[in-house]
C-alpha positions as CSV (number, residue, x, y, z in Angstrom):
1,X,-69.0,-49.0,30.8
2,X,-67.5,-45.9,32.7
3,X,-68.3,-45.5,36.6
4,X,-70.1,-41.9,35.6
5,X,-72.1,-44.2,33.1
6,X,-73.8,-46.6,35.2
7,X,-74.1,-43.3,37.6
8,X,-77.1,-41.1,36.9
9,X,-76.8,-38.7,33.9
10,X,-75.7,-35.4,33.9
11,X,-74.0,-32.9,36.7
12,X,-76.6,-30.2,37.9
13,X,-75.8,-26.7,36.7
14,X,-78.6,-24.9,38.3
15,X,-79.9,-24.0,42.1
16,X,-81.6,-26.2,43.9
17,X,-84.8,-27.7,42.0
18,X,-87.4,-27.6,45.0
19,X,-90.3,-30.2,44.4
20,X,-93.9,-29.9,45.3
21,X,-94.8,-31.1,49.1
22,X,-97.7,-33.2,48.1
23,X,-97.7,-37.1,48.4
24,X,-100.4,-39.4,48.9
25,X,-98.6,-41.1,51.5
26,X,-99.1,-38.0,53.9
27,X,-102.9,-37.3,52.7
28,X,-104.9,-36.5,56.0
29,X,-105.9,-33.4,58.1
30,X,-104.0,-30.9,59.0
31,X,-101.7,-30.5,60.9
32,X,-100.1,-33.9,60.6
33,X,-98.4,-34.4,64.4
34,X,-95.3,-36.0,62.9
35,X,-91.8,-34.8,61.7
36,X,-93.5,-32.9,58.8
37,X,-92.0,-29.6,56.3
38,X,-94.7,-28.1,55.3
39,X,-92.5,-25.3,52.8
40,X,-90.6,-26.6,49.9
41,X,-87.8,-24.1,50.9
42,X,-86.9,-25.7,53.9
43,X,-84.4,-28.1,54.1
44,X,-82.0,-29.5,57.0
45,X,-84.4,-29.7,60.2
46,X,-83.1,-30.8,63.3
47,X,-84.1,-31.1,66.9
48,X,-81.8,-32.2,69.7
49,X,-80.5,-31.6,73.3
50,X,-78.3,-28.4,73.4
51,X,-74.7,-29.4,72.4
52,X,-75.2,-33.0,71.2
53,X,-76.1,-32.9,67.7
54,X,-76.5,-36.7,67.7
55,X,-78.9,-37.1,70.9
56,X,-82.9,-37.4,70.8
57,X,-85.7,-34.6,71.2
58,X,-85.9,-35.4,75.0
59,X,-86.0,-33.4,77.8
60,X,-86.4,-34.2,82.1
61,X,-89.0,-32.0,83.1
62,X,-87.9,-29.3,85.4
63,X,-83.9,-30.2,84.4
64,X,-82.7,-26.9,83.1
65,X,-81.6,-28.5,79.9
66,X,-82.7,-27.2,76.8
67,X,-83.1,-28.3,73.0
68,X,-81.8,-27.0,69.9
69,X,-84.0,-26.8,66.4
70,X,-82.0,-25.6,63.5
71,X,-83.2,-25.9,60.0
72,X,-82.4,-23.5,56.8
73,X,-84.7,-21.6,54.2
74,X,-83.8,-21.3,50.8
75,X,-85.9,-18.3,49.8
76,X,-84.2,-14.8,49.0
77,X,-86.0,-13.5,51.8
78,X,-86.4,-14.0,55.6
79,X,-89.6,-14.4,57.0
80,X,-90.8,-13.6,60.8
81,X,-91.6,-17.1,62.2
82,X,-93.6,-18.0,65.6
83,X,-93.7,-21.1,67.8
84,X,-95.6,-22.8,69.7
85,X,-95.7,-26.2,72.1
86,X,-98.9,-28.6,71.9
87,X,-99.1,-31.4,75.0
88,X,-100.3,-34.8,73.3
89,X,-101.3,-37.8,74.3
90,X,-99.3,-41.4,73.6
91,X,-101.1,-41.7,70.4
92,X,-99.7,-38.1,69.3
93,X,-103.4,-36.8,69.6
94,X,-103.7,-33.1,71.2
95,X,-104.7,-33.2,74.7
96,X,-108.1,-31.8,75.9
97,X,-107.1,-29.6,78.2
98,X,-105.9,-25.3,78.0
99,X,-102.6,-24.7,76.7
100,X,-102.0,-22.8,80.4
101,X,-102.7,-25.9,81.7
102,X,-99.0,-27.2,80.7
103,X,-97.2,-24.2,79.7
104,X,-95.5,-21.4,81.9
105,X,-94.9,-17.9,80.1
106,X,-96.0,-17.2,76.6
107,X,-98.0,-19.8,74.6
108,X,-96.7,-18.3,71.4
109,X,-93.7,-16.4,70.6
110,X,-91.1,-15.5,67.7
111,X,-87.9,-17.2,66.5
112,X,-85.1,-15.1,66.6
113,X,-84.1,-13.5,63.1
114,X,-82.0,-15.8,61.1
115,X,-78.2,-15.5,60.0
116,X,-77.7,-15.9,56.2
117,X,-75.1,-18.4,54.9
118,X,-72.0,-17.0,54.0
119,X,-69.4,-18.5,51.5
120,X,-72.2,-20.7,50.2
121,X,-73.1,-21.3,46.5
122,X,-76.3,-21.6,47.4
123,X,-77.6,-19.0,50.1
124,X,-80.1,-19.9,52.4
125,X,-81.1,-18.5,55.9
126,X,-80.1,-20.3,58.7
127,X,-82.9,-20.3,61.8
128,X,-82.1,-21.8,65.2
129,X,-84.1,-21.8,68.5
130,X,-83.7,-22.6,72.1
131,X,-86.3,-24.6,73.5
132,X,-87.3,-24.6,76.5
133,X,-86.6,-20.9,76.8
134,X,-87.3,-17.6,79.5
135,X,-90.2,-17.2,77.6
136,X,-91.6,-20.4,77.4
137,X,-91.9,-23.7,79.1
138,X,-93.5,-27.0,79.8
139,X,-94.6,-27.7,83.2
140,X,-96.0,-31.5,82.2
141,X,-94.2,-34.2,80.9
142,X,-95.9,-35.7,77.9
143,X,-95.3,-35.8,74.3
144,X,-95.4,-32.2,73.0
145,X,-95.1,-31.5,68.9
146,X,-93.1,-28.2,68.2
147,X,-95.0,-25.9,65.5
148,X,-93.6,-23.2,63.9
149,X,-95.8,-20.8,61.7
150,X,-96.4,-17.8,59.8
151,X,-97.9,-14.6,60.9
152,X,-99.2,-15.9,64.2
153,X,-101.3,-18.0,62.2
154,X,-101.1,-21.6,63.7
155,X,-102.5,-23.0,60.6
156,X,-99.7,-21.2,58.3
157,X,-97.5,-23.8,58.8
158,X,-93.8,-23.8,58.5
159,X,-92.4,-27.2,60.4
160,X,-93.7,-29.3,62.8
161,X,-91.1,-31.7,65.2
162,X,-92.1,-34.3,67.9
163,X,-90.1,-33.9,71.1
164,X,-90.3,-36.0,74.7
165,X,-90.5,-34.1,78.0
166,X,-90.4,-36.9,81.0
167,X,-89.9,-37.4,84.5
168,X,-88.9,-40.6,86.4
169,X,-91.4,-41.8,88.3
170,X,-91.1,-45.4,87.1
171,X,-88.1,-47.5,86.7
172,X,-87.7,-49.7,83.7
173,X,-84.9,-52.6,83.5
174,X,-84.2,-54.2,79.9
175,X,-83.2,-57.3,77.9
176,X,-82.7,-58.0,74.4
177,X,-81.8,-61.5,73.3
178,X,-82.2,-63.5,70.0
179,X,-85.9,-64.1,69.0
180,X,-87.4,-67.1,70.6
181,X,-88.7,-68.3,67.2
182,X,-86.2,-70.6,65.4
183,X,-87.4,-69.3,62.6
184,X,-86.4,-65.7,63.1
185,X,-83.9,-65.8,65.3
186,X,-81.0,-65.1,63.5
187,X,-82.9,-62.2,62.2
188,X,-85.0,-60.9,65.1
189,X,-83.9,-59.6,68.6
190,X,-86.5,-60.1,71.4
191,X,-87.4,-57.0,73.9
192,X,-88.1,-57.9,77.4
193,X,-89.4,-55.0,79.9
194,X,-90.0,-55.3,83.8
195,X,-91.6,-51.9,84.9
196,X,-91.5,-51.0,88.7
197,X,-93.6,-48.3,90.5
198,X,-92.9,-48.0,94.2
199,X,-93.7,-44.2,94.0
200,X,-97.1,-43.9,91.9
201,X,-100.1,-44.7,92.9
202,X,-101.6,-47.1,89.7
203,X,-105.0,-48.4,90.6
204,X,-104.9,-50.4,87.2
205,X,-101.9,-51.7,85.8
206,X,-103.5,-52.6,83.0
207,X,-105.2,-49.9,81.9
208,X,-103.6,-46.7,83.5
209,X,-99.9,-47.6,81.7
210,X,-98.7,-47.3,78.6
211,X,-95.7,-49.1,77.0
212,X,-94.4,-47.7,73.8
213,X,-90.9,-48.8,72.2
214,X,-89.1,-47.5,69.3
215,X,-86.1,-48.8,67.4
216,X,-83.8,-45.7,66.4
217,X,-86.2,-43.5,67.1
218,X,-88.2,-44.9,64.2
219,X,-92.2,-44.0,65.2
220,X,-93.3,-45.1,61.7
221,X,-92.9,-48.5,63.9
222,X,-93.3,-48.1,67.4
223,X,-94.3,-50.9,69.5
224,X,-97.3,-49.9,72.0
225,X,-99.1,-53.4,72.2
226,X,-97.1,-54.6,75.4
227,X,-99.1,-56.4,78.3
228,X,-97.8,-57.0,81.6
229,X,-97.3,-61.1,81.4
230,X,-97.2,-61.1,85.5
231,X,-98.1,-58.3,88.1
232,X,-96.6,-58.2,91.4
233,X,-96.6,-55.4,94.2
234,X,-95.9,-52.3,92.2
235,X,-93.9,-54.4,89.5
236,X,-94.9,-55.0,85.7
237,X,-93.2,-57.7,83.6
238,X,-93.5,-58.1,79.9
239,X,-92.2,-60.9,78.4
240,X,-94.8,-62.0,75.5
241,X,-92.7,-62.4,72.2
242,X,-95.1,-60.8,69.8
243,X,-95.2,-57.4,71.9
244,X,-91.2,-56.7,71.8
245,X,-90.0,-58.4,68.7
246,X,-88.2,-56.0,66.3
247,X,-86.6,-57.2,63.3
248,X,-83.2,-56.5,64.0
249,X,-82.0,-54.9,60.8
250,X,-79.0,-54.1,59.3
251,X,-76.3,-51.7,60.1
252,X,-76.8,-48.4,58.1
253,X,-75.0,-47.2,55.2
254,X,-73.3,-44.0,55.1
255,X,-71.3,-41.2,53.0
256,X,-68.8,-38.7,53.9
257,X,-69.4,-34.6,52.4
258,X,-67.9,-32.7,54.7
259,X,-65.3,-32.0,52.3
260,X,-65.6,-31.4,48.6
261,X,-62.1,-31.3,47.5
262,X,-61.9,-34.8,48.2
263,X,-63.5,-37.6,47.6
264,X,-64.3,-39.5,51.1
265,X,-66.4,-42.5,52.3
266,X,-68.6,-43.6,49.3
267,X,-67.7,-41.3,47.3
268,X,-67.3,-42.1,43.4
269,X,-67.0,-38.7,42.0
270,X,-67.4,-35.0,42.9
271,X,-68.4,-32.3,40.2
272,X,-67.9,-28.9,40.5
273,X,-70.4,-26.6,38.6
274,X,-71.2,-23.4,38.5
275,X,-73.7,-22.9,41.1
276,X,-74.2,-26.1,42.5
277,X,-71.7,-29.5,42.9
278,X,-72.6,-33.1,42.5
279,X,-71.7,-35.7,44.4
280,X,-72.4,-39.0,42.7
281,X,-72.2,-42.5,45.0
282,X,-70.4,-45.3,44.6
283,X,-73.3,-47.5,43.0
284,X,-75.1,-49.7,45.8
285,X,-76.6,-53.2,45.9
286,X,-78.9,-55.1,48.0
287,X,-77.3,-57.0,51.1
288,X,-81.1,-59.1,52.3
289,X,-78.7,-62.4,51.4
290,X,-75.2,-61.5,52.7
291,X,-74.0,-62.3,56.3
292,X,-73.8,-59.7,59.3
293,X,-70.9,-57.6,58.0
294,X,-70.3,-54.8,61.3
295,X,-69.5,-51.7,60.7
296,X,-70.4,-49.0,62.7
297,X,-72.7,-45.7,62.2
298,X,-75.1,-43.9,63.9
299,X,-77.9,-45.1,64.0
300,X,-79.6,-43.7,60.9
301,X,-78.7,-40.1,61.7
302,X,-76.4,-37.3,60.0
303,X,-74.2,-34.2,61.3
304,X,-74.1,-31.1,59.2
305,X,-70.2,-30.1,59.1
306,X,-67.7,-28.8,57.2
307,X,-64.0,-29.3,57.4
308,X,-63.0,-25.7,56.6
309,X,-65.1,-23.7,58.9
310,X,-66.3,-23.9,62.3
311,X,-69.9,-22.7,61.8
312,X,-71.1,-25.4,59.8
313,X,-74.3,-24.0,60.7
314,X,-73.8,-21.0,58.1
315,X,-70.8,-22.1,56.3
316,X,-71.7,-25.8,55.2
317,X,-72.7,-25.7,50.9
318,X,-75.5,-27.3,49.9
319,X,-74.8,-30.3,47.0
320,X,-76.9,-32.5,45.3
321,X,-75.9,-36.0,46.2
322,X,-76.9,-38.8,43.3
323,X,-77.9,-42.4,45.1
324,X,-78.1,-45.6,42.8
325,X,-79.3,-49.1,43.9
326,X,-78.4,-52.0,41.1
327,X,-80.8,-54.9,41.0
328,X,-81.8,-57.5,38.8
329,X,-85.5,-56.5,38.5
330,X,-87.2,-53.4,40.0
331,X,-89.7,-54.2,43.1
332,X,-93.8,-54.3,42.2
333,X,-96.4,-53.3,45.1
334,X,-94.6,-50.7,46.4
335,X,-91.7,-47.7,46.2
336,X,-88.4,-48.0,46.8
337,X,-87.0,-45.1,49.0
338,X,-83.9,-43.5,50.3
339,X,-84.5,-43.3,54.4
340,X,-83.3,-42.3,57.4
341,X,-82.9,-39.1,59.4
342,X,-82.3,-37.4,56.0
343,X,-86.2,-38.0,55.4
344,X,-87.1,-37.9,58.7
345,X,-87.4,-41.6,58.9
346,X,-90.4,-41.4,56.6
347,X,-90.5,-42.0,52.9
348,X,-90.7,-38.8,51.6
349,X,-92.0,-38.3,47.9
350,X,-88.7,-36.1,47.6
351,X,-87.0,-39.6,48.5
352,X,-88.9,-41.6,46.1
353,X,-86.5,-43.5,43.7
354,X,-87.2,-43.9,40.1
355,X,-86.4,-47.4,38.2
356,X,-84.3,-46.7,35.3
357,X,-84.9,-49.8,33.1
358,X,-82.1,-49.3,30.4
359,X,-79.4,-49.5,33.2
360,X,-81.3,-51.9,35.8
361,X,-81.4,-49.7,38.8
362,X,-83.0,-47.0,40.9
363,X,-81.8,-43.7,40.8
364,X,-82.4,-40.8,43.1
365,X,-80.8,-37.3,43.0
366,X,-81.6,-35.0,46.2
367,X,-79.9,-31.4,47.7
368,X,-78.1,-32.1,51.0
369,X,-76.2,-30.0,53.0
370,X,-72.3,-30.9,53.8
371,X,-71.8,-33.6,56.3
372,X,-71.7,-36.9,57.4
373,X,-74.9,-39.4,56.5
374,X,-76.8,-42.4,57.4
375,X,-78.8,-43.6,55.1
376,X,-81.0,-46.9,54.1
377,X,-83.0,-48.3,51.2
378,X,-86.3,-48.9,52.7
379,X,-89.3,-50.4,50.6
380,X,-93.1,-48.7,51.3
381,X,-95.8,-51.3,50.5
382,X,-98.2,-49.9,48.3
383,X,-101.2,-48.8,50.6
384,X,-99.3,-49.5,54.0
385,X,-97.9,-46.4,56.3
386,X,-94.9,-48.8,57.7
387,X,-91.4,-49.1,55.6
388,X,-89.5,-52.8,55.1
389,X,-85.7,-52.1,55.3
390,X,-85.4,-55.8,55.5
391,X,-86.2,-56.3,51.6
392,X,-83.0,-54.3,50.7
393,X,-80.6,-54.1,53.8
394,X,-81.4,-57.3,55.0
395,X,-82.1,-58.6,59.0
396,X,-79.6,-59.8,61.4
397,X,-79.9,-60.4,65.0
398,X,-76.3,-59.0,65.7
399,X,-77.2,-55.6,64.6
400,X,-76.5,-52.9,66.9
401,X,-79.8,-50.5,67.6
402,X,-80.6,-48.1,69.5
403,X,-84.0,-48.8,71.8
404,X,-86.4,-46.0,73.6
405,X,-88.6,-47.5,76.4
406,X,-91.7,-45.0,77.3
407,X,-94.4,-45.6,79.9
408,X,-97.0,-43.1,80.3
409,X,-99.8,-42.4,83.3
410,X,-103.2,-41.9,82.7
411,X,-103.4,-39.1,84.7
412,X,-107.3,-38.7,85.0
413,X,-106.8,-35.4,87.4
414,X,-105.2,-33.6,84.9
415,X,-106.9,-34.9,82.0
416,X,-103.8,-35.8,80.6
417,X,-101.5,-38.7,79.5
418,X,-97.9,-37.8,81.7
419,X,-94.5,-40.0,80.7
420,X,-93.7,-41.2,83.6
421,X,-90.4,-43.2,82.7
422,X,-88.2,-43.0,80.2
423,X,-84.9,-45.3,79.0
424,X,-82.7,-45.4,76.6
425,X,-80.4,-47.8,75.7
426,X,-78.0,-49.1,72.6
427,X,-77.5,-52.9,72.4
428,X,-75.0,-54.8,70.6
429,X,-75.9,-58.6,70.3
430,X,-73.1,-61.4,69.6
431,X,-73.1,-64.9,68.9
């Protein structure tokens, strides 16, 4: 059988097919105070600190630096867009208290008018922002989710993004290791925390801090059920296994579009049409059996770029990329889903594979703009809001990941929960 056989049928010779935006998987009021699209002509949101396309939505409070959102709309026309910051609590809840209460300047203000793509065959209109800005600011550290919306109507959404804002008033040393349990520990790492506090005054340790922990930025499975195992004078340790045990994955897969007149990293084929190109895969397979093969990436993320042109931003195509998984049987009690920053490490309808029965395996075709990709095959219990990547990729304890440590202060002044330290660190575990 040829390669473009066991690929998925036929090249695209139309623009972009732009599905619906409703899944069960998302059902619940609105707004949803996560990564969400709420138009099916955007595509290509992202949200980091201003000249590091690769960093995390996190900002020191009162540090000057600034984060950029980009994203691109697909529609002929431009719209007039607004924004606007909400403060929120550790659970991602909206804080009781007046918006003047944590921001300086204007509580809601415009984007500036986007550029349209040029040398694209399909055109979009590229929107970018500067947050903070002159015109608007947080004066509280916190979580805060970014909204932006139609005619100054907050409930017209467009996007919403989660970002960070902290400041240091706690520091936090870490440890990964292998898992304690035999049983998982060449599969499992182990995170330890000590917490100290010289500065803040914390009548109750136990209840007035917070501990959340994320694994490449993943929120679908934060850890927030740490509790300090001793307390000493202004010092927290956590040590209990069950609190920081993260399965410790596999290292993610990736492909290489920047450029279309070759084929690059797991690329099979490229096929030119007249609107749009395809870019079909080399066919994947399931590595939950093989040993810890490393290799590196980044950490589930993607760059737009474009080896041509400098302003990837306007100049990068968009192409729809073809992903096939082989397996001997397709999975029952659940969906099989592409994952990663490209889906806003959710499983996204949009990323939903589909089990093709004649060929054994699950196919997915999906618009992307040019660049460089991480991506995983992540299975979604039926019922359950948390993804398994171990079922597909497989769990190694050697795995390098990327861990985010946040305390936060009940801060029963300002009727607020504050995040009052912050790390960030990348491991990389050996035998």
């Amino acid at each position: 059988m040829c390669l473009m056989s066991v690929l998925l049928g036929c090249a695209s010779t139309g623009p972009l097919d732009l599905p619906a935006q409703e899944d069960p998987y998302y059902d619940g009021p609105l707004p949803r105070f996560t990564d969400q699209v709420y138009s099916p002509t955007v595509r290509t949101v992202q949200l980091y600190k201003q000249g590091f396309a690769l960093s995390q939505p996190i900002l020191e409070l009162g540090s000057g630096d600034r984060l950029e959102l980009h994203f691109d709309d697909l529609q002929d026309q431009a719209e007039y867009l607004s924004y606007t910051l909400v403060h929120c609590d550790a659970d991602w809840r909206p804080s009781d208290v007046p918006k003047g209460q944590y921001l300086e300047g204007a509580f809601t203000d415009y984007l500036p008018p986007p550029r349209l793509s040029f040398n694209t065959l399909q055109p979009y209109f590229h929107y970018a922002l500067e947050v903070p800005n002159d015109r608007m600011r947080p004066t509280r550290s916190g979580n805060y989710l970014l909204k932006v919306f139609r005619d100054n109507d907050e409930e017209d959404l467009v996007l919403t993004r989660r970002l960070l804002v902290f400041e240091q008033q706690v520091w936090i040393d870490t440890q990964v290791q292998a898992s304690r349990n035999v049983e998982e520990r060449n599969s499992a790492q182990q995170l330890d925390l000590t917490i100290r506090y010289p500065g803040l005054d914390v009548p109750d340790p136990f209840g007035d801090l917070r501990v959340v922990a994320l694994q490449n930025m993943r929120w679908d499975a934060a850890h927030s059920g740490f509790k300090p195992r001793f307390v000493r004078t202004n010092e927290l340790i956590y040590d209990f296994p069950d609190a920081g045990l993260f399965p410790g994955n596999n290292e993610w897969r990736n492909f290489d579009v920047k450029d279309l007149r070759f084929r690059h990293q797991q690329v099979a084929s490229i096929v030119n049409g007249p609107r749009l190109t395809d870019v079909f895969l080399v066919p994947d397979t399931k590595r939950n059996i093989r040993v810890y093969f490393e290799q590196p990436d980044i950490n589930g993320r993607f760059l737009v770029q474009h080896v041509e042109f400098d302003d990837p931003d306007r100049n990068a195509d968009y192409v729809n990329v073809h992903f096939t998984l082989k397996l001997d049987a397709p999975l029952y009690g659940g969906g099989v889903y592409v994952y990663g920053a490209l889906s806003d490490f959710q499983c996204r309808k949009e990323f939903r594979m589909t089990w093709d029965r004649e060929r054994d395996l699950y196919h997915l075709t999906v618009p992307l703009k040019q660049g460089f990709y991480d991506y995983a095959y992540a299975f979604l219990p039926d019922g359950s809001e948390v993804s398994d990547l171990t079922r597909l990729e497989g769990s190694h304890f050697q795995t390098e990941n990327e861990y985010l440590v946040l305390v936060y202060f009940n801060d029963y002044q300002l009727r607020m929960q504050r995040l009052v330290g912050l790390r960030s660190f990348a491991t990389r575990m050996r035998n």
